[in-house]
PDB file with one MODEL, atoms N, CA, C and O in Angstrom:
MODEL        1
ATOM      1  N   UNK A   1      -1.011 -11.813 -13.210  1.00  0.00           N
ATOM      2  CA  UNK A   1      -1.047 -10.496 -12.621  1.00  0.00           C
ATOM      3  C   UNK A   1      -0.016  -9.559 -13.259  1.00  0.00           C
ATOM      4  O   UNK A   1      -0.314  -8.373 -13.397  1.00  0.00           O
ATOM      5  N   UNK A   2       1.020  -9.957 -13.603  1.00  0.00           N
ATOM      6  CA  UNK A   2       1.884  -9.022 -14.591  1.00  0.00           C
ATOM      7  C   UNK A   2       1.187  -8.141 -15.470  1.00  0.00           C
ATOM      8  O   UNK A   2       1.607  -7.001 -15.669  1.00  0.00           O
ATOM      9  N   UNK A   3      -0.169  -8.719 -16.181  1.00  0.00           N
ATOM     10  CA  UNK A   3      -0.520  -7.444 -17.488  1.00  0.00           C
ATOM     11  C   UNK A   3      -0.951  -6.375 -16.383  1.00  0.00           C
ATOM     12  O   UNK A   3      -1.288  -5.277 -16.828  1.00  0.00           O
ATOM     13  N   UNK A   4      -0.976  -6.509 -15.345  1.00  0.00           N
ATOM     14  CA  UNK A   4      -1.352  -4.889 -14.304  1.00  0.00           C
ATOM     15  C   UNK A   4      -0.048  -4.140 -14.402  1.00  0.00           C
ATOM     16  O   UNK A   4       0.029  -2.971 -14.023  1.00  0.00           O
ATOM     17  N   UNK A   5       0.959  -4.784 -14.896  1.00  0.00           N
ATOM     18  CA  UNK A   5       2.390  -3.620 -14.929  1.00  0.00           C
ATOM     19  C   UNK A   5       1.861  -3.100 -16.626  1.00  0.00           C
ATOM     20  O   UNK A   5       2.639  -2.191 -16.920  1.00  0.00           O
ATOM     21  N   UNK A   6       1.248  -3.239 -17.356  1.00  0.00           N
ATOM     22  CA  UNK A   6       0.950  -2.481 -18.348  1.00  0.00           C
ATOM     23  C   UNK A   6       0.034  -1.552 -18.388  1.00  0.00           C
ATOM     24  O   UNK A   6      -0.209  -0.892 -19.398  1.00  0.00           O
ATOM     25  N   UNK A   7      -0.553  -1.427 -17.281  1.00  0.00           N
ATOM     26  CA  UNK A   7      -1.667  -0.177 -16.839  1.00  0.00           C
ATOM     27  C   UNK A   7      -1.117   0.918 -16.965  1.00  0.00           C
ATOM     28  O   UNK A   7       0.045   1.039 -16.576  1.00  0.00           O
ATOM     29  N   UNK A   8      -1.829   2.040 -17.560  1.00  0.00           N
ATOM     30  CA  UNK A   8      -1.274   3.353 -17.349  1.00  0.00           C
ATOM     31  C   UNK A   8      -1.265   3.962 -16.373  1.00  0.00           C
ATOM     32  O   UNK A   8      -0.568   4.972 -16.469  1.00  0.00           O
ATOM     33  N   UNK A   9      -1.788   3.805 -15.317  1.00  0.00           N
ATOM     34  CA  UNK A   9      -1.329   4.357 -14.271  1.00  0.00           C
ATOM     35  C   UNK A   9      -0.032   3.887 -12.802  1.00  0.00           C
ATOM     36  O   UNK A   9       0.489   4.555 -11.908  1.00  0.00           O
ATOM     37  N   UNK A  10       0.061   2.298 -13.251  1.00  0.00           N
ATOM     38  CA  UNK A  10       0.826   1.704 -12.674  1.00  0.00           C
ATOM     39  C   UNK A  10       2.239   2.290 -13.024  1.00  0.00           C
ATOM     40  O   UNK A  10       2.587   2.295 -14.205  1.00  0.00           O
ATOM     41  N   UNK A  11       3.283   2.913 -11.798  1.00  0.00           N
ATOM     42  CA  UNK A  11       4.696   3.068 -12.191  1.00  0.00           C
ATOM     43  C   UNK A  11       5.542   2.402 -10.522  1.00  0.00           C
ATOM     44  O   UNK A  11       5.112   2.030  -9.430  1.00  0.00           O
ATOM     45  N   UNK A  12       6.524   2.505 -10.978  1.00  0.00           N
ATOM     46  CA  UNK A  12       7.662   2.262 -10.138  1.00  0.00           C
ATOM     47  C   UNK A  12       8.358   3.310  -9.430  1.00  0.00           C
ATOM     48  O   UNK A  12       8.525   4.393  -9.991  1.00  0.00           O
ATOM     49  N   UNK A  13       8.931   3.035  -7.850  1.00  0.00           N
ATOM     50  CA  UNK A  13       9.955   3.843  -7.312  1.00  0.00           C
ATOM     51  C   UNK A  13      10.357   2.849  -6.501  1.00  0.00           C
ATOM     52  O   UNK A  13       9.802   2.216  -5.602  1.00  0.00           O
ATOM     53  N   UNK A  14      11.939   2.823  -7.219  1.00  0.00           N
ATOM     54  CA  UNK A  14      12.624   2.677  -5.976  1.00  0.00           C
ATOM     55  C   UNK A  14      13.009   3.038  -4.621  1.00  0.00           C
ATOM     56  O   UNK A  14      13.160   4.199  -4.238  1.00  0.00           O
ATOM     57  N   UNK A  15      13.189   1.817  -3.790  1.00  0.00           N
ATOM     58  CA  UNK A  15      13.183   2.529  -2.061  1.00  0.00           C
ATOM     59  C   UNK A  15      14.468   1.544  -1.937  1.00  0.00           C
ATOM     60  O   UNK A  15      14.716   0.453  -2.452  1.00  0.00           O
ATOM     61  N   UNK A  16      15.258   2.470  -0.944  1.00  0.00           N
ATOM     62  CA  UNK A  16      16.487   2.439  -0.645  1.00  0.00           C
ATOM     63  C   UNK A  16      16.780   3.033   0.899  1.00  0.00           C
ATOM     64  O   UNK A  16      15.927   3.666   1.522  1.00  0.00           O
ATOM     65  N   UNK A  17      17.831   2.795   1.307  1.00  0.00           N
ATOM     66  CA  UNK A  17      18.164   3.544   2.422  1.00  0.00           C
ATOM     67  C   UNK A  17      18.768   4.712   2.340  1.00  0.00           C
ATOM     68  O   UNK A  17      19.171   5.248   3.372  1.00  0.00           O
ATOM     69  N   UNK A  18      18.907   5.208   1.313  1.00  0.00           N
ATOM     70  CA  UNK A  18      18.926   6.368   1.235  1.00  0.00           C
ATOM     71  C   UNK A  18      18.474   7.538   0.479  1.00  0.00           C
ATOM     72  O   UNK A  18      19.083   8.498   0.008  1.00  0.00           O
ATOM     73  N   UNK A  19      16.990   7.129   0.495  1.00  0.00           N
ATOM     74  CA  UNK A  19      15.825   7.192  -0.184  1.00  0.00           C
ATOM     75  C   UNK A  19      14.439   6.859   0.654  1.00  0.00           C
ATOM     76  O   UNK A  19      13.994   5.820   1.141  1.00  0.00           O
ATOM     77  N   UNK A  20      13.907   8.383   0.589  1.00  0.00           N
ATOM     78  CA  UNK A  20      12.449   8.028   1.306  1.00  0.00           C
ATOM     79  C   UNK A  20      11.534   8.254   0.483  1.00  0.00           C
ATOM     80  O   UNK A  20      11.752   8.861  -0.565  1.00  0.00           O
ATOM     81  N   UNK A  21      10.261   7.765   0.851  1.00  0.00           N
ATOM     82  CA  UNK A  21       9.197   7.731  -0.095  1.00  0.00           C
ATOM     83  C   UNK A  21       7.739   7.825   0.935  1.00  0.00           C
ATOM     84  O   UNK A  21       7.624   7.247   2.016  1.00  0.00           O
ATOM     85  N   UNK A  22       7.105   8.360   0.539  1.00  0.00           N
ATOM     86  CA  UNK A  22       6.211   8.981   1.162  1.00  0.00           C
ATOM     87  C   UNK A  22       4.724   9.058   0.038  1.00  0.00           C
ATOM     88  O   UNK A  22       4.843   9.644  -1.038  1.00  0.00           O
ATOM     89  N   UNK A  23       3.487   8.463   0.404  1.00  0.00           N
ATOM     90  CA  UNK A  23       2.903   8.561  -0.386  1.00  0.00           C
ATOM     91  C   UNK A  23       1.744   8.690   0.600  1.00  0.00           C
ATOM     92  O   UNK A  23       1.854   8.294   1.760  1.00  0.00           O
ATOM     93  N   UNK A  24       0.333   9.402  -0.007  1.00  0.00           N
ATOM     94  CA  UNK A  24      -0.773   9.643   0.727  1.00  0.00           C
ATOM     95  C   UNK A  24      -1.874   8.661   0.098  1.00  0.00           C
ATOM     96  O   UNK A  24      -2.239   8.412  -1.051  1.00  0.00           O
ATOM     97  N   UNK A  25      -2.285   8.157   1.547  1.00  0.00           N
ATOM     98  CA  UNK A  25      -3.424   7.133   1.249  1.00  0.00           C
ATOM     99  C   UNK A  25      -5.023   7.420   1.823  1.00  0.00           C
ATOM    100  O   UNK A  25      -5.332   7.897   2.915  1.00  0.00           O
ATOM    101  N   UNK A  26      -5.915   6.975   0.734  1.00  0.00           N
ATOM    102  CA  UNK A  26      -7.329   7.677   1.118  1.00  0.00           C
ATOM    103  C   UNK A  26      -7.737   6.317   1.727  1.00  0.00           C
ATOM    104  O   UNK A  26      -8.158   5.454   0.957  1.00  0.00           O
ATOM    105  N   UNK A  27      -7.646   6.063   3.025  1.00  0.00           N
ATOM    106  CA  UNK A  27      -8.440   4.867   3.944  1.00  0.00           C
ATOM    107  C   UNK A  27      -9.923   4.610   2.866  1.00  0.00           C
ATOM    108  O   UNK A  27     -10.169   3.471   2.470  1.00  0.00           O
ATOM    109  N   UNK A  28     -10.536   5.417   2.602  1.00  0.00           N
ATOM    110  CA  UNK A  28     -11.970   5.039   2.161  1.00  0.00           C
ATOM    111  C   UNK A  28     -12.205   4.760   0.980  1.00  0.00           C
ATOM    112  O   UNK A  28     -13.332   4.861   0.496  1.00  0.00           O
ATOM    113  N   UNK A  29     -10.804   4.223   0.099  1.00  0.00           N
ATOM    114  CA  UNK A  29     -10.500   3.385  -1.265  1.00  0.00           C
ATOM    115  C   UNK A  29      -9.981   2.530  -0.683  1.00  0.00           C
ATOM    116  O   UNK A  29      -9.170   1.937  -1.394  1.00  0.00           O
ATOM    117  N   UNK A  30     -10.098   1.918   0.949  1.00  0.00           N
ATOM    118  CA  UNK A  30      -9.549   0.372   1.085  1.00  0.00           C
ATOM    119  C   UNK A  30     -10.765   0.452   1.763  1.00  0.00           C
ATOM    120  O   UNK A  30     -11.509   0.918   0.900  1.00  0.00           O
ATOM    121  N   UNK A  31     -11.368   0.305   2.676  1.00  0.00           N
ATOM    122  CA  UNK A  31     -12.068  -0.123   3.008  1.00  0.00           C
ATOM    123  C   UNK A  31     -13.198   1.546   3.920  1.00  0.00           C
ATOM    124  O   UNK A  31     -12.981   2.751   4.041  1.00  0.00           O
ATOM    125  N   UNK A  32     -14.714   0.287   4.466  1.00  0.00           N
ATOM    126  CA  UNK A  32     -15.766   1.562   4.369  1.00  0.00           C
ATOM    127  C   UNK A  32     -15.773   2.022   6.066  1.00  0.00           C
ATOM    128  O   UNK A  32     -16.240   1.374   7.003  1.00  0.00           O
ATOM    129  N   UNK A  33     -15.159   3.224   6.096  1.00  0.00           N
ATOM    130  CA  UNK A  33     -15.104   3.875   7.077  1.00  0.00           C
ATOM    131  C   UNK A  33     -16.231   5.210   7.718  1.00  0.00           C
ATOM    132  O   UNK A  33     -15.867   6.139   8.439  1.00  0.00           O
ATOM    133  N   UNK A  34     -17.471   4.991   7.273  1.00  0.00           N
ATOM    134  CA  UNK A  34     -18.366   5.435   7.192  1.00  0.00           C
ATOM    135  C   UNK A  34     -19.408   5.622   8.195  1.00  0.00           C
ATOM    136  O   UNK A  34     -20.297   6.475   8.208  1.00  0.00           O
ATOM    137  N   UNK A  35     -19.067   4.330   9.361  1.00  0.00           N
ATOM    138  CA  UNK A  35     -19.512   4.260  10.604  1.00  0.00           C
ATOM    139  C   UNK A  35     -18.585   5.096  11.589  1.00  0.00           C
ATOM    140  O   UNK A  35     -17.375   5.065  11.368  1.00  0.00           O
ATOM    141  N   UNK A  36     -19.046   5.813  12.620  1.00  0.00           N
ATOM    142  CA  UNK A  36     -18.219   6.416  13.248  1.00  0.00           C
ATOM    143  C   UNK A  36     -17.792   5.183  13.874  1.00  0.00           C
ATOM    144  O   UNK A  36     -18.541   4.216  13.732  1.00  0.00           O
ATOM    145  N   UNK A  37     -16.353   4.985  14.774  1.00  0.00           N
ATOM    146  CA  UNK A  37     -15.870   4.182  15.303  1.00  0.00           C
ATOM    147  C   UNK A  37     -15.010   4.788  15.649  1.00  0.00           C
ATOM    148  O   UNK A  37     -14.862   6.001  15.499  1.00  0.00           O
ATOM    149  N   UNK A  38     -13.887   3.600  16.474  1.00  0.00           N
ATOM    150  CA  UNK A  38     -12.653   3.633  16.541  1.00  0.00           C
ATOM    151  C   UNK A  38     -11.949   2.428  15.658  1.00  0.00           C
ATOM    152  O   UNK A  38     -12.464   1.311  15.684  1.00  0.00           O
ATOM    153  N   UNK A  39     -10.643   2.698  14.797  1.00  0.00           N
ATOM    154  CA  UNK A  39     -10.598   1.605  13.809  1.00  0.00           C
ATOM    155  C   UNK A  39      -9.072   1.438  14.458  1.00  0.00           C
ATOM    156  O   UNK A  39      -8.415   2.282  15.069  1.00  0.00           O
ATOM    157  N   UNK A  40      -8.714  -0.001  14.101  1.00  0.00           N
ATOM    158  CA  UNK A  40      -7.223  -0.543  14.312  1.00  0.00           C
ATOM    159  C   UNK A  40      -6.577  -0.375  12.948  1.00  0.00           C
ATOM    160  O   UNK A  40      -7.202  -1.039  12.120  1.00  0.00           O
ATOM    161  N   UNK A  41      -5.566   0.266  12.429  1.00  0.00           N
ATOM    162  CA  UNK A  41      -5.579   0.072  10.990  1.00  0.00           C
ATOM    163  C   UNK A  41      -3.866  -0.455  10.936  1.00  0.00           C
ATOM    164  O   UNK A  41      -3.029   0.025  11.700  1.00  0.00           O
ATOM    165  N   UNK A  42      -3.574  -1.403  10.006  1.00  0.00           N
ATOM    166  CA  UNK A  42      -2.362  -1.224   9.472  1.00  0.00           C
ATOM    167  C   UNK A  42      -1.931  -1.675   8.305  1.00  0.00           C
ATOM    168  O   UNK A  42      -2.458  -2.660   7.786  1.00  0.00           O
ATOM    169  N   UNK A  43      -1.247  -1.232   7.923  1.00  0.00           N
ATOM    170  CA  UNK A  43      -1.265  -0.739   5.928  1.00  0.00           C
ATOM    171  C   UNK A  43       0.083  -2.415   5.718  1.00  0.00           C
ATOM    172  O   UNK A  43       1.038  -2.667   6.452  1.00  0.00           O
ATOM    173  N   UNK A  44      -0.256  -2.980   4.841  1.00  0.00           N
ATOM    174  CA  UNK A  44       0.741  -3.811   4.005  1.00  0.00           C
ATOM    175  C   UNK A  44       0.598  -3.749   3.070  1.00  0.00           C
ATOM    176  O   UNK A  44      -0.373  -3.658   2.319  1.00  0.00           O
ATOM    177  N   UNK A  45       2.214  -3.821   2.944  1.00  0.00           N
ATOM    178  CA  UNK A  45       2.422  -4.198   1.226  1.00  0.00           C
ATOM    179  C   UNK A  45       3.344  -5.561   1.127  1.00  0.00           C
ATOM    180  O   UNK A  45       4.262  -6.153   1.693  1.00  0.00           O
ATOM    181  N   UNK A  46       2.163  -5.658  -0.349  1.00  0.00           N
ATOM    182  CA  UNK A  46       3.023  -7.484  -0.923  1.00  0.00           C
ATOM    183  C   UNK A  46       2.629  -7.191  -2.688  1.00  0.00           C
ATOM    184  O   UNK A  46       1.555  -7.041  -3.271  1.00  0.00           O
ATOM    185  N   UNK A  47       4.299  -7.201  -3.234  1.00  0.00           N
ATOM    186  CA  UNK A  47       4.068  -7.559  -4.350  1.00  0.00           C
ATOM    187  C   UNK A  47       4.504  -8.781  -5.015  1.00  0.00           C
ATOM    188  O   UNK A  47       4.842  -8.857  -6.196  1.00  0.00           O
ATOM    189  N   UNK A  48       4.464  -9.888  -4.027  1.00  0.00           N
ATOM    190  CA  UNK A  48       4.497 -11.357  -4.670  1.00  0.00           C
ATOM    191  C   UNK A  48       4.436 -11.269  -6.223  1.00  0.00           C
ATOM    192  O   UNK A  48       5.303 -11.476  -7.072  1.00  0.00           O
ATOM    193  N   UNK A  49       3.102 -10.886  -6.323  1.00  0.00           N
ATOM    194  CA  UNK A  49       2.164 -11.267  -7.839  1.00  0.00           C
ATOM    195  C   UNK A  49       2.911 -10.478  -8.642  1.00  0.00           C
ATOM    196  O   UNK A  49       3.339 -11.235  -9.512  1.00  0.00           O
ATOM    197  N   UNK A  50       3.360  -9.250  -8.867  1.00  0.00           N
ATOM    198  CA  UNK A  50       4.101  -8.512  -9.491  1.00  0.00           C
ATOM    199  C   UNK A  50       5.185  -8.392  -9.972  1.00  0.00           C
ATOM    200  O   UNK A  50       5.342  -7.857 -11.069  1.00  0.00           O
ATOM    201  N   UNK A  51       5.850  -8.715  -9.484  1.00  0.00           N
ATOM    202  CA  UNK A  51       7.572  -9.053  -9.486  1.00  0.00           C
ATOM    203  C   UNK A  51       7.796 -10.225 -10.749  1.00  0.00           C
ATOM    204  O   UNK A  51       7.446 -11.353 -11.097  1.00  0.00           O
ATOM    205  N   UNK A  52       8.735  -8.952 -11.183  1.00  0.00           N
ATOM    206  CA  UNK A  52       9.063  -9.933 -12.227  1.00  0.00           C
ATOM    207  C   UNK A  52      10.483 -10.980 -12.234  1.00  0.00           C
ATOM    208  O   UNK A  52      11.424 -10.221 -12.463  1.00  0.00           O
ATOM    209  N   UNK A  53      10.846 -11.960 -12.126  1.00  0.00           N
ATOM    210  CA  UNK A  53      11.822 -12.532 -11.430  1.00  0.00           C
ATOM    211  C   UNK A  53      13.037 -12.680 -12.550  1.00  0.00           C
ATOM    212  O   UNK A  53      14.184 -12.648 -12.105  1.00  0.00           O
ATOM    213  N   UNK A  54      12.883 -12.813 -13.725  1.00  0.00           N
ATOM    214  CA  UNK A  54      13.147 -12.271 -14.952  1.00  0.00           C
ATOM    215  C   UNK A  54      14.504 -11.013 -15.011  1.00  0.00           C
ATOM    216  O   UNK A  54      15.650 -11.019 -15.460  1.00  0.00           O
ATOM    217  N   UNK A  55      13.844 -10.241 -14.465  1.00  0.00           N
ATOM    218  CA  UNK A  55      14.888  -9.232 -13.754  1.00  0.00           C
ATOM    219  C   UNK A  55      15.171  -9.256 -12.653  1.00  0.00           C
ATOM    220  O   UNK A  55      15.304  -8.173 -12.083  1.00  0.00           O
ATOM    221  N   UNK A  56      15.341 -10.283 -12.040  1.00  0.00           N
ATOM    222  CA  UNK A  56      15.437 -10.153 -10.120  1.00  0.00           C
ATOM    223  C   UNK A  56      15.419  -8.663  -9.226  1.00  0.00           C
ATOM    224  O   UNK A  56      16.212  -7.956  -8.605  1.00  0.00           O
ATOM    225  N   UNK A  57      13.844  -8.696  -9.633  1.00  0.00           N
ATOM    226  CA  UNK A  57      13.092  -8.118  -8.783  1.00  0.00           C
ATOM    227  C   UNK A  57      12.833  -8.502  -7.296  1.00  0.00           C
ATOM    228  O   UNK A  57      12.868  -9.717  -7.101  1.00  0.00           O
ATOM    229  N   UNK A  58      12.683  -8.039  -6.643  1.00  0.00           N
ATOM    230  CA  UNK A  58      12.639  -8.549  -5.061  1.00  0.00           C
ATOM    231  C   UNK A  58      10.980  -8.565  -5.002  1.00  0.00           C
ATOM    232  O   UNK A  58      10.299  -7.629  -5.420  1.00  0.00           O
ATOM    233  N   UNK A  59      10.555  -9.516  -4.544  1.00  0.00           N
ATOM    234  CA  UNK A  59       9.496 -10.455  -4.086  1.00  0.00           C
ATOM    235  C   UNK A  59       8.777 -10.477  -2.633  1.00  0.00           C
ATOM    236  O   UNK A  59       8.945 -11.554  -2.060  1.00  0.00           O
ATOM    237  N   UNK A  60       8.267  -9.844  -2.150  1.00  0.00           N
ATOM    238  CA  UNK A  60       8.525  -9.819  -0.509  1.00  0.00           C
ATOM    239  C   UNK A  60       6.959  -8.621  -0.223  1.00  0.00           C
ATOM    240  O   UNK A  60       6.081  -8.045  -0.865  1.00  0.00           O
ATOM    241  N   UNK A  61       7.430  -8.807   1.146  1.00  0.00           N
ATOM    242  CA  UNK A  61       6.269  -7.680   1.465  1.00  0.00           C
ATOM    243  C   UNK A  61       7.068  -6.992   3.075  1.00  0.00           C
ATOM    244  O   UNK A  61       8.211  -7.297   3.415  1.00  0.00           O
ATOM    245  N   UNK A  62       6.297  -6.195   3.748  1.00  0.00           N
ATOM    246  CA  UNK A  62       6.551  -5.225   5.066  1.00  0.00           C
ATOM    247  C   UNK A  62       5.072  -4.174   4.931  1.00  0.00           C
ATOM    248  O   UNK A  62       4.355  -3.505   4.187  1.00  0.00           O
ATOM    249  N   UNK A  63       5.303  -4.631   6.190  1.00  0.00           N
ATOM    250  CA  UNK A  63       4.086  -4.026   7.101  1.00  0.00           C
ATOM    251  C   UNK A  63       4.478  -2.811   7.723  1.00  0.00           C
ATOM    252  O   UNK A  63       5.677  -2.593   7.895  1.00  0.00           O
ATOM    253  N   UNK A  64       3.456  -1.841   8.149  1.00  0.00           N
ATOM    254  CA  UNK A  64       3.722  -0.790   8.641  1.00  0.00           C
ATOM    255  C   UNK A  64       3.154  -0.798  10.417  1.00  0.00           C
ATOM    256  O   UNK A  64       2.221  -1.532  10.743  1.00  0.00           O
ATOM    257  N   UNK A  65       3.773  -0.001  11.317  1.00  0.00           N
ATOM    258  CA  UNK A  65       2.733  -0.090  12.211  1.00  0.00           C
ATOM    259  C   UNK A  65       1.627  -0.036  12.900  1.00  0.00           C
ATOM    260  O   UNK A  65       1.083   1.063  12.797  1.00  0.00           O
ATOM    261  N   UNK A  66       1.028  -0.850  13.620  1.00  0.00           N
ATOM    262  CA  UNK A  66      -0.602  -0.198  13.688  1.00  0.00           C
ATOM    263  C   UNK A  66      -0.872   1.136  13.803  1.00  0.00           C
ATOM    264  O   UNK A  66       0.033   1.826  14.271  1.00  0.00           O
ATOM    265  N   UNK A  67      -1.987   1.717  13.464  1.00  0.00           N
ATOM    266  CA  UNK A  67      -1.898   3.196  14.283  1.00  0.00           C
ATOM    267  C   UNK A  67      -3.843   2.944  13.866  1.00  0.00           C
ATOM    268  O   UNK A  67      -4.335   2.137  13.077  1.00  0.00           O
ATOM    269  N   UNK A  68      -4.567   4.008  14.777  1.00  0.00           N
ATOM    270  CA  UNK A  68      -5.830   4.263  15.113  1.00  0.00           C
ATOM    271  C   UNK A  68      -6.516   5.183  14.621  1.00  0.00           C
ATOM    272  O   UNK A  68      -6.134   6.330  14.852  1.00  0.00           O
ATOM    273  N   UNK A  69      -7.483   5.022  13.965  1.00  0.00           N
ATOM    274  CA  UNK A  69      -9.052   5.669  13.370  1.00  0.00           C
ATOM    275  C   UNK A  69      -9.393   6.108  14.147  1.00  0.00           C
ATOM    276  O   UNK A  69      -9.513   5.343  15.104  1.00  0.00           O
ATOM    277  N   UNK A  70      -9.801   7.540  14.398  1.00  0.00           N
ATOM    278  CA  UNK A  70     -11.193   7.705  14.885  1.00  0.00           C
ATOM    279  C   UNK A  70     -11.925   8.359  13.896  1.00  0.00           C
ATOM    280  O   UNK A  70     -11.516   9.302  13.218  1.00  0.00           O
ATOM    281  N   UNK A  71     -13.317   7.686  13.818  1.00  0.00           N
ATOM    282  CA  UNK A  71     -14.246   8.362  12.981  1.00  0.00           C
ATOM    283  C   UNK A  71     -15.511   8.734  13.635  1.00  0.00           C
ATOM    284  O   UNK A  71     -16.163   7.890  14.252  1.00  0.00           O
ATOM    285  N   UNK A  72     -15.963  10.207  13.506  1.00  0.00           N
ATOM    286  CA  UNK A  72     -16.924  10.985  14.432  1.00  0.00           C
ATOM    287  C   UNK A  72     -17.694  11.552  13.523  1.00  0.00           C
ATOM    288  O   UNK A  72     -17.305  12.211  12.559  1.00  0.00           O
ATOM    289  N   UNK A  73     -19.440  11.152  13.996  1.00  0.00           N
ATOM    290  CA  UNK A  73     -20.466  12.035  13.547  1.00  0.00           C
ATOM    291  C   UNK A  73     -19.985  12.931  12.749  1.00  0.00           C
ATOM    292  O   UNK A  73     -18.816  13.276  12.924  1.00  0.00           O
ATOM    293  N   UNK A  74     -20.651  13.438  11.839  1.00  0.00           N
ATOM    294  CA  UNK A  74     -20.421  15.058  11.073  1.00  0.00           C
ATOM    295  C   UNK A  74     -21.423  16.118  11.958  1.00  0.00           C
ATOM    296  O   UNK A  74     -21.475  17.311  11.660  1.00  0.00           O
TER     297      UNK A  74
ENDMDL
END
C-alpha cells in the first residue's frame, strides 16, 4: 500500500494540538445515499497501511462521532 503515497494527488498534513484541520467530505464518494432515509453515519480514519515506520510515523486510527443523515425526496 505505500506506492499510494506516490499518487499525485495523495499529500500530507500534520495535526497537532495546536493545529486544526478541517476538511469537507462528499458522503456519496463513500457510500450510496440515494434512498431517502435516515442514515447513522460515522467517519474513521486508519492509516495502518500507510505509515511508513522507517520514519516513525504514527500508525493508529480515531473515530469521529456519530452524527445523522437525513435524506428526502427531491
Amino acid at each position: 500500500m505505500l506506492q499510494y503515497r506516490g499518487r499525485p494527488d495523495f499529500y500530507r498534513f500534520t495535526v497537532n494540538h495546536t493545529q486544526t484541520y478541517t476538511k469537507s467530505i462528499d458522503l456519496d464518494d463513500l457510500f450510496n445515499l440515494s434512498v431517502p432515509g435516515v442514515y447513522q453515519v460515522q467517519l474513521i480514519y486508519n492509516d495502518a497501511s500507510l505509515v511508513d515506520r522507517d520514519h516513525w510515523e504514527w500508525g493508529g486510527s480515531f473515530a469521529g462521532k456519530v452524527f445523522t443523515v437525513t435524506v428526502t425526496p427531491p
